[in-house]
N, C-alpha and C positions, 0 to 999 in steps of 0.2 A: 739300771734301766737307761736308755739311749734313745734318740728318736732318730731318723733319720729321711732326709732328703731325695724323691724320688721325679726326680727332670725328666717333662714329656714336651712332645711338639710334634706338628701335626705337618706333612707335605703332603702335600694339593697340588691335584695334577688336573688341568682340561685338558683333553683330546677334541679338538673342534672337528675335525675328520671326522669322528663317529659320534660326533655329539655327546660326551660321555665327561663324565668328572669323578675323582678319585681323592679320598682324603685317607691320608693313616696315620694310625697314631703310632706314633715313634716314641719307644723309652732309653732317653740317654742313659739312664744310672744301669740297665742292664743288659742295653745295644742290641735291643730288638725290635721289632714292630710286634702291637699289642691288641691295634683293631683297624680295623678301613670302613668305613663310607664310602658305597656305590653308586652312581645314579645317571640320569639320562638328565639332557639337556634339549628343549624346547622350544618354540616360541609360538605364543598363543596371545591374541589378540595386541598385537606389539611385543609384549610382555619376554622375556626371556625367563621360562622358569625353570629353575631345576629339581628334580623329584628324585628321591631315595628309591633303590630299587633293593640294595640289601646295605645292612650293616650289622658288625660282630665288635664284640671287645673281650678279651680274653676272660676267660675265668677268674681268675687271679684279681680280676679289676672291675666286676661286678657288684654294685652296691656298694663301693666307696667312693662315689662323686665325679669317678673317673670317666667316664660316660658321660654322666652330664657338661661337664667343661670341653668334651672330646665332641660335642655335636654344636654346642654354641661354638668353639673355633671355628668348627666348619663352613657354620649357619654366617658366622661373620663374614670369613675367608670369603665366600660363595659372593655374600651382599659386596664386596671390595670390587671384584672381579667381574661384575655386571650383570651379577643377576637380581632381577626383579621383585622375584618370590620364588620362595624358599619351600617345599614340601615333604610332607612325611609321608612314607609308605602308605599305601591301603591296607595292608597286610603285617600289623605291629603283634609280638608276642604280650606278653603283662609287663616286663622289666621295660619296655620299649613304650607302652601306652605310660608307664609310670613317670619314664623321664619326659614323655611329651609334656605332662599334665604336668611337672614340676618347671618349664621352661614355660608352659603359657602363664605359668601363676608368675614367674620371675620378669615378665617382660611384655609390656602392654601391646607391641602391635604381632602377638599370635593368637591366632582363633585357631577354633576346632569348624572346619568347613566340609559339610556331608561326610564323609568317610575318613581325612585326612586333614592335619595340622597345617597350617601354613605364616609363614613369616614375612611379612612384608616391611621396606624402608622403613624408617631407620630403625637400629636394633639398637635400643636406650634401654637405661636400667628404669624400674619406677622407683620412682623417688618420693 
């Protein structure tokens, strides 16, 4: 038996032209992209927000965490970068409501607001 070591990382793109932001997850151990993060960028009431308009992660990489840490990257990336708050699609499948609801349980400032999740400053573990 062996275990073995599987290096991801995530590039994050804005396009302030079209208002648009792009995150993918990158796997070095087998040198290909394995999901991306879609989404529009905003500004509503000062606020700069940005909203998911789709996201995929490969099959391969469903249900083993890999999603989960592939959208908190993002969710952080995004808060670095200047955005405000942070949103989840209106339009989530079940694997997608499932990591929302294991991300609001891991992290005090997400709520579930009318239809969509939202992340606001700062992104702290609870403790």
């Amino acid at each position: 038996m062996f275990s073995h070591e599987i290096l991801f990382d995530i590039k994050y793109n804005i396009d302030k032209d079209k208002f648009r932001f792009t995150s993918i997850l990158y796997c070095y151990t087998i040198d290909k992209d394995c999901g991306e993060i879609q989404g529009s960028i905003e500004r509503e009431d000062g606020l700069k927000i940005f909203t998911i308009d789709t996201s995929e992660v490969n099959d391969e990489f469903v249900s083993t965490g890999v999603g989960f840490k592939f959208y908190v990257e993002t969710i952080k990336k995004s808060l670095e970068l200047g955005c405000d708050e942070f949103r989840a699609s209106t339009c989530r499948n079940e694997n997608s409501e499932k990591l929302w609801q294991k991300i609001q349980s891991k992290f005090y400032n997400v709520e579930k607001y009318k239809k969509y999740y939202r992340v606001t400053l700062p992104l702290k573990d609870i403790l």
